[in-house]
C-alpha positions in Angstrom: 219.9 55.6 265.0 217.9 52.9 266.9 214.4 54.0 265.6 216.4 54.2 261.8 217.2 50.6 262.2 214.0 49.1 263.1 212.3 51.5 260.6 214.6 49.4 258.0 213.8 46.4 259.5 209.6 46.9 259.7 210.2 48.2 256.1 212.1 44.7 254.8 209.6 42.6 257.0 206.1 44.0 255.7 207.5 44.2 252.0 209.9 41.4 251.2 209.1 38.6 254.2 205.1 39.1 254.2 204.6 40.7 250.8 202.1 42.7 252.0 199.7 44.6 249.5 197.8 47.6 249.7 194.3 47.3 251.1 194.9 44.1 253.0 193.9 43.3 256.8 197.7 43.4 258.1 198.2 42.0 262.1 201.2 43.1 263.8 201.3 40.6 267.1 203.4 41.5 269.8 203.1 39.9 273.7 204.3 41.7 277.0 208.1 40.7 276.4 208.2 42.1 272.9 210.2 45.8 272.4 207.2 47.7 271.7 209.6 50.3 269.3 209.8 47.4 267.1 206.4 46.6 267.2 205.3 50.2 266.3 208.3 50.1 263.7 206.1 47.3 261.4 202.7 49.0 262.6 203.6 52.0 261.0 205.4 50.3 257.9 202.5 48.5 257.5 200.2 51.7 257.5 202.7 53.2 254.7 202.1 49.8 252.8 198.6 50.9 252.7 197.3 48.5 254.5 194.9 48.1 257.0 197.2 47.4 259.7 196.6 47.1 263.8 198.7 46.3 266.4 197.5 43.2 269.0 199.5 42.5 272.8 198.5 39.8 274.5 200.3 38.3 277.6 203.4 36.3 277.1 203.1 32.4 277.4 205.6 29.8 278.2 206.7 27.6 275.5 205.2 24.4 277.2 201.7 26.1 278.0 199.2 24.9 275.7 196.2 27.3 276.3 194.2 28.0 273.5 193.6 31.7 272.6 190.4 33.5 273.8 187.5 34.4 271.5 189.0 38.1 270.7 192.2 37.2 270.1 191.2 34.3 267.7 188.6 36.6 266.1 191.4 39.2 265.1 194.0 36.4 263.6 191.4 34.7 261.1 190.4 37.7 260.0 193.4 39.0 258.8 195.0 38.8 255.6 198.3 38.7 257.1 199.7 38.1 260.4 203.3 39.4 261.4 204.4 37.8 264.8 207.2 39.8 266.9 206.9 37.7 270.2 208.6 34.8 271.9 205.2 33.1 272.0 204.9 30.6 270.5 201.5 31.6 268.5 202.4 29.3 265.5 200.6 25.9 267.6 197.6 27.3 268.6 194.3 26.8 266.6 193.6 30.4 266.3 196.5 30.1 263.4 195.6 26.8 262.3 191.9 28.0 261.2 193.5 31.8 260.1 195.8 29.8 257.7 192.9 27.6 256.7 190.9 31.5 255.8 194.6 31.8 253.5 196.2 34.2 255.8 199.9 34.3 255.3 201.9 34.1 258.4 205.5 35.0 259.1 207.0 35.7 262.6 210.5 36.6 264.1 211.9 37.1 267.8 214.3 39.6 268.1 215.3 39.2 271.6 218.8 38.3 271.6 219.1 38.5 268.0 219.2 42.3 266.9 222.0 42.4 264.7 221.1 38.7 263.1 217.6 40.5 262.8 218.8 43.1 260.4 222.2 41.8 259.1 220.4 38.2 258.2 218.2 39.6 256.1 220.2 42.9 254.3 223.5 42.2 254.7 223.7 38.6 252.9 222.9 37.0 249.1 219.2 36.0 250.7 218.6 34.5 246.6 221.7 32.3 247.1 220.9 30.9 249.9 217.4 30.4 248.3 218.9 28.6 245.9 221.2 26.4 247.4 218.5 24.9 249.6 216.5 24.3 246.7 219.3 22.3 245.6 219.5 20.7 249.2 216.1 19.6 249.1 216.4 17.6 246.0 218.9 15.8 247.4 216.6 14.9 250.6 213.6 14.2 248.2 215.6 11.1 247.0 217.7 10.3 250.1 217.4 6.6 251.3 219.4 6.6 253.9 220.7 9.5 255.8 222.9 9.7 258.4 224.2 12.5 260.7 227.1 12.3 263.5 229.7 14.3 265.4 232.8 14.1 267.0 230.9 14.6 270.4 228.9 11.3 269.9 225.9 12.0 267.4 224.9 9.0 265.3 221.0 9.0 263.7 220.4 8.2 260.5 216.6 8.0 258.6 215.4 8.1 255.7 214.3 11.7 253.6 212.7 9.3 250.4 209.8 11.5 248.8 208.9 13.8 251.6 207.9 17.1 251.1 210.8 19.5 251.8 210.4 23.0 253.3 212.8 26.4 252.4 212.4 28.5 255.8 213.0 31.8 253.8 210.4 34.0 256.1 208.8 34.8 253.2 204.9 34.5 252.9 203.5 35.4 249.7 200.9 32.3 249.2 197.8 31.7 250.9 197.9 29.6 253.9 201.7 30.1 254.3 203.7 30.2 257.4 207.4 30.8 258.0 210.2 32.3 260.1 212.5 35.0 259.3 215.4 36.2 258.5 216.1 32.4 257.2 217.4 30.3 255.5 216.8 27.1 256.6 216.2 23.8 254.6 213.7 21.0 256.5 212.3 17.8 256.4 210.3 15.7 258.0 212.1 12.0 258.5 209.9 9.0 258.1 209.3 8.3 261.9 209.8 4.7 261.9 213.1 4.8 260.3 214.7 7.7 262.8 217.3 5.4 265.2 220.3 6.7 267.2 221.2 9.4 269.8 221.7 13.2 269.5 224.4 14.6 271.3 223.1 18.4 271.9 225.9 20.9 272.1 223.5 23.8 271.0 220.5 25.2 271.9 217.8 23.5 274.2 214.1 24.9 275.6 213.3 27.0 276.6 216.0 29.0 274.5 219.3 28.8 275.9 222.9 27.4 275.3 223.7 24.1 277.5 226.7 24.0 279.9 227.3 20.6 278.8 226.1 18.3 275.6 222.9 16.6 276.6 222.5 12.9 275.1 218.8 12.0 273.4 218.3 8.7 272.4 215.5 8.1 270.0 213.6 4.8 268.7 210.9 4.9 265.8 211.5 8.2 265.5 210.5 8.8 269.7 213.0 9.9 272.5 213.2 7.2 274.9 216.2 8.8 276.9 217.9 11.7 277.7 221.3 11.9 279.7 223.5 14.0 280.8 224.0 16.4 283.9 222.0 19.6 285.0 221.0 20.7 281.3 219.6 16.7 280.9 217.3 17.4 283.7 215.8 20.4 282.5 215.0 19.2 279.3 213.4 16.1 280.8 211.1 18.1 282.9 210.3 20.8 279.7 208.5 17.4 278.2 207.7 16.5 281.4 205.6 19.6 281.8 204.2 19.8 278.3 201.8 17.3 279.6 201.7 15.9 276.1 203.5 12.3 274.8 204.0 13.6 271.8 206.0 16.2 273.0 208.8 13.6 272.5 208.4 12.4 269.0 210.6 14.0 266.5 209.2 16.3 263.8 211.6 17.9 261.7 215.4 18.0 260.6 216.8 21.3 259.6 219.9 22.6 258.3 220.7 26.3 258.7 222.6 28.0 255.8 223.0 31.8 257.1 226.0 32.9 257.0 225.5 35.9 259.1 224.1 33.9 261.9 226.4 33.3 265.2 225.4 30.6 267.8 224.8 33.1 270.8 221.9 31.4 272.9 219.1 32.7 270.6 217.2 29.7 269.0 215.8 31.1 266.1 219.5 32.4 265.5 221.4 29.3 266.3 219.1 27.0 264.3 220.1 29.2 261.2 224.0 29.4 261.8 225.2 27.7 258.0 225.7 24.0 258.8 224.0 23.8 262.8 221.3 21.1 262.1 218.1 21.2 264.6 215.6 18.1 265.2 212.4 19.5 266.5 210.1 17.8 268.5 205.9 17.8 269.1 203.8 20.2 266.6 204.6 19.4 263.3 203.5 21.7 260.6 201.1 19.8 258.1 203.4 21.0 255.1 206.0 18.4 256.1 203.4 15.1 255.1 204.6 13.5 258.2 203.0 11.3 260.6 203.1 13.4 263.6 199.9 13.4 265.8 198.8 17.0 267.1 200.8 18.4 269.8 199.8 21.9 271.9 203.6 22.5 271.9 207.1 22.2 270.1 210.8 22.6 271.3 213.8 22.6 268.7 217.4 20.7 269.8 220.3 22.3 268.0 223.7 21.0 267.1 226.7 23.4 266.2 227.9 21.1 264.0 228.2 17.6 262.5 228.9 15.7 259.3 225.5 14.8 257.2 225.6 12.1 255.0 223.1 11.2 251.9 223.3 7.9 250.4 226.9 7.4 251.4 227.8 11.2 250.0 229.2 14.0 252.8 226.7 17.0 252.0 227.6 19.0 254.7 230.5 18.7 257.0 232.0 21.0 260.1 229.5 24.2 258.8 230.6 23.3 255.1 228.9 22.3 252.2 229.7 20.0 249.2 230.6 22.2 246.7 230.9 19.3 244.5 227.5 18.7 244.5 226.9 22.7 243.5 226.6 23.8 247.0 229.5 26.3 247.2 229.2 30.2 247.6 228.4 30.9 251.1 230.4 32.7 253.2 
């Protein structure tokens, strides 16, 4: 039953998140901490696909290391056609994919460690074209929000402004050159304009290096930059994650995200949690150059994720405790 499962899931991943076509130079990339079944799974999916798939391992690295990949490994990501990633390295910062994606290689990647049944159920077991939809409609909202404000009953109170920047549908699904994404989605994602973000987060979600906090952790930002974080034991561990990045901009914030699965459950998993329908993540450091922000380059990139909260647009509630507007033609997910 286990090998049936992942079988459905390598099938679902190579064909509907990384449209993969016959003939094609197909990567499947794992690291040490990945379940190999699952791995083999998309290798041999891949192989069916008819394309010309291999499998890559390399050692697993921490979320703050910034190490570049070595000649080999580089050498095998820009010359695929497609890259799969099934690790909880975090691959998507390092040049190797920045010059693949420059060659057009598509990139989509999941971590399935904590997640199993989100792996399978978020992408089978849910209207995947209506939640497409919906943050297409989210996202034209953003595109012509002045002012936007999110808070909680825990504390949070940040607002920025979304006016005219490019907004990004976290559907996992790669089918243009250059393309990266995370699956199962869906997401909807922004990048503020930095000088406007003012006010504090209070995190009652996930924090690096993937993990629920014991106790909400406050982050007070400026220009769009943490200047402090609060808080007991959880507070001290997130200041020494930016701590050991090494890297300033570590601390700047580079996207705001709104999950809209339905199937997700906040359970400690980050990719999972950031995708529960209405949990609403600010991530910090590496900023994807598809957001047209003003983000210098950072080796490394850590997500903060709320449970829940009340996100205002221009003076309009478009998403309150995990629901959306369906006045503003958001209804249907559940």
């Amino acid at each position: 039953m286990r090998s049936l499962r992942w079988g459905e899931f390598a099938h679902t991943a190579i064909h509907k998140m990384a449209t993969v076509k016959p003939g094609e130079s197909l990567l499947i990339l794992a690291d040490t901490w990945t379940d190999m079944d699952i791995a083999e799974a998309c290798l041999t999916a891949g192989m069916n696909a008819g394309a010309l798939a291999q499998l890559l391992v390399i050692p697993r690295m921490a979320p703050t290391d910034t190490t570049e990949f070595n000649a080999s490994i580089t050498g095998a990501m820009v010359g695929a056609d497609v890259i799969i990633g099934l690790c909880p390295t975090m691959f998507m910062e390092k040049d190797a994919i920045r010059q693949a994606r420059e060659q057009g290689a598509r990139v989509t990647a999941t971590d399935v460690t904590g997640m199993e049944e989100f792996a399978i159920e978020g992408i089978s077991n849910v209207d995947y074209e209506l939640m497409d939809e919906i943050a297409v409609k989210i996202g034209k909202i953003w595109e012509k929000t002045r002012h936007c404000r999110v808070t909680s009953e825990l504390g949070t109170d940040i607002s920025f402004s979304l006016l005219g920047r490019p907004i990004d549908i976290g559907n996992g699904i790669v089918s243009e050159p250059g393309q990266s994404n995370f699956f199962p989605g869906v997401s909807v994602a922004n990048a503020p304009i930095e000088d406007t973000i003012n006010g504090k987060l209070v995190v009652d979600g996930n924090i690096p290096p993937g993990r629920l906090v014991k106790a909400p952790v406050v982050v007070t930002l400026e220009s769009g930059v943490i200047t402090d974080i609060e808080g007991g034991a959880d507070a001290a561990a997130l200041r020494a994650h930016f701590a050991q990045s090494g890297d300033p901009i570590a601390t700047h914030l580079c996207h705001f995200t709104l999950g809209l699965n339905p199937r997700a459950r906040t359970t400690g998993s980050v990719h999972q949690d950031e995708h529960v329908l209405g949990a609403i993540t600010f991530g910090f450091g590496e900023q994807d150059p598809g957001f047209g922000g003003n983000v210098p380059e950072c080796g490394v990139h850590c997500d903060l994720v709320l449970t829940t909260g009340t996100i205002e647009c221009d003076g309009t509630v478009m998403c309150k405790d995990n629901v959306l507007n369906e006045d503003l033609g958001l209804g249907g997910l559940a």
